[in-house]
C-alpha positions in Angstrom: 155.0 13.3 128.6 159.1 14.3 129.0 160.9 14.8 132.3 162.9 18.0 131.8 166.5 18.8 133.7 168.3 21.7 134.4 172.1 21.7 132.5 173.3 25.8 132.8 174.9 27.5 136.1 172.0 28.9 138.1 174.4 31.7 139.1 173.9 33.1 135.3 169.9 33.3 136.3 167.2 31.7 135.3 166.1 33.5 131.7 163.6 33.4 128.8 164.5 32.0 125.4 165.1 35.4 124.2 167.5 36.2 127.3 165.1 38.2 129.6 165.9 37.5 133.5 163.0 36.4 135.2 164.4 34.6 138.1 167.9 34.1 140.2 167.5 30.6 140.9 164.4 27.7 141.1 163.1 25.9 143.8 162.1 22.0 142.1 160.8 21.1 138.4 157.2 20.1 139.0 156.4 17.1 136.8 152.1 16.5 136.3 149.9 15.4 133.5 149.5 18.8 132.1 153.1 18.9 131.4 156.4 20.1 133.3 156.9 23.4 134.8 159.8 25.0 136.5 158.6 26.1 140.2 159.7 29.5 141.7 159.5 31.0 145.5 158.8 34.7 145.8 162.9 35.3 146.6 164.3 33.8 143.3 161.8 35.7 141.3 163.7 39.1 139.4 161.7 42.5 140.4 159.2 43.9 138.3 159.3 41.4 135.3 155.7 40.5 135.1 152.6 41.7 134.3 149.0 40.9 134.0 147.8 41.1 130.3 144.2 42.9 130.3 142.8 40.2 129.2 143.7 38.2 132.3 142.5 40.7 134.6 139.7 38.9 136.1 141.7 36.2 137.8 142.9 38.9 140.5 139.3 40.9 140.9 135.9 40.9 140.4 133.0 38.3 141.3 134.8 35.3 138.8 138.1 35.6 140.6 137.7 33.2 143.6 137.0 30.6 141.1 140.5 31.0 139.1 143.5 28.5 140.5 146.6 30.9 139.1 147.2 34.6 138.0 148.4 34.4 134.8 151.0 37.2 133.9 153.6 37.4 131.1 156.9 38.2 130.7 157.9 41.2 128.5 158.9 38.8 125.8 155.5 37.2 126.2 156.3 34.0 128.4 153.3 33.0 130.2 153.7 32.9 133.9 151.5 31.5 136.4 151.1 32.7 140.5 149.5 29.4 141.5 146.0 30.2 144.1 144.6 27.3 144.5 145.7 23.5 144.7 144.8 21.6 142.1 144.7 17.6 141.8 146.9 16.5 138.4 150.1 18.4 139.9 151.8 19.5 142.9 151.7 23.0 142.1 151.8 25.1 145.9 150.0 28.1 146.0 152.1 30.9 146.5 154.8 30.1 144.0 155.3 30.6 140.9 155.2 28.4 137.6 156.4 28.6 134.1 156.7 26.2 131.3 160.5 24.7 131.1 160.4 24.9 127.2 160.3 28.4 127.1 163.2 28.9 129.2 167.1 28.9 128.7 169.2 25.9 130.2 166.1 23.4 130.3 166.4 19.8 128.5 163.9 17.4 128.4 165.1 14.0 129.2 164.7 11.6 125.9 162.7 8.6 126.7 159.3 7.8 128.1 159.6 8.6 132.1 157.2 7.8 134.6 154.7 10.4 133.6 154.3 9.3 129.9 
């Protein structure tokens, strides 16, 4: 597993490989066994740039929503975006914050080299 690094000016916003805005700043880059993942607080994230797919639905009701850990919604360019619920025990995700995947994002490099997590 890579460590990844920010290199742009957070000032231009934080945006999808295809451009789309999806937040004006992030709080840390979370680094677990699942992978890396850029972390968000509710103030850095850009108004009304998510959804929920359909599919994805039961994660905020119905009887087989308690047991889901995130809300998974997209971007409109279809970058998957998590709303972390639940703690979990392979990462330091917080619930309450949001999560997406540093390769699908502008101005994120992964370090070259085995780090600590690999």
């Amino acid at each position: 597993m890579y460590e990844y690094e920010y290199f742009e000016n957070v000032n231009d916003g934080i945006r999808t490989k295809k451009g789309y805005l999806v937040a004006t700043g992030f709080n840390r880059i979370v680094h677990g066994e699942r992978g890396a993942y850029v972390e968000f607080i509710n103030s850095q994230i850009a108004g009304g740039t998510f959804h929920i797919p359909k599919e994805q639905e039961w994660r905020i009701q119905g009887p087989k929503s308690f047991n889901a850990y995130y809300i998974w919604y997209e971007t409109f360019d279809g970058v998957k975006v998590y709303l972390q619920k639940k703690r979990v025990a392979y990462a330091d995700y917080v619930p309450g914050r949001w999560y997406i995947s540093p390769r699908d994002l502008q101005g994120f490099k992964r370090i070259e080299g085995e780090t600590q997590w690999g």
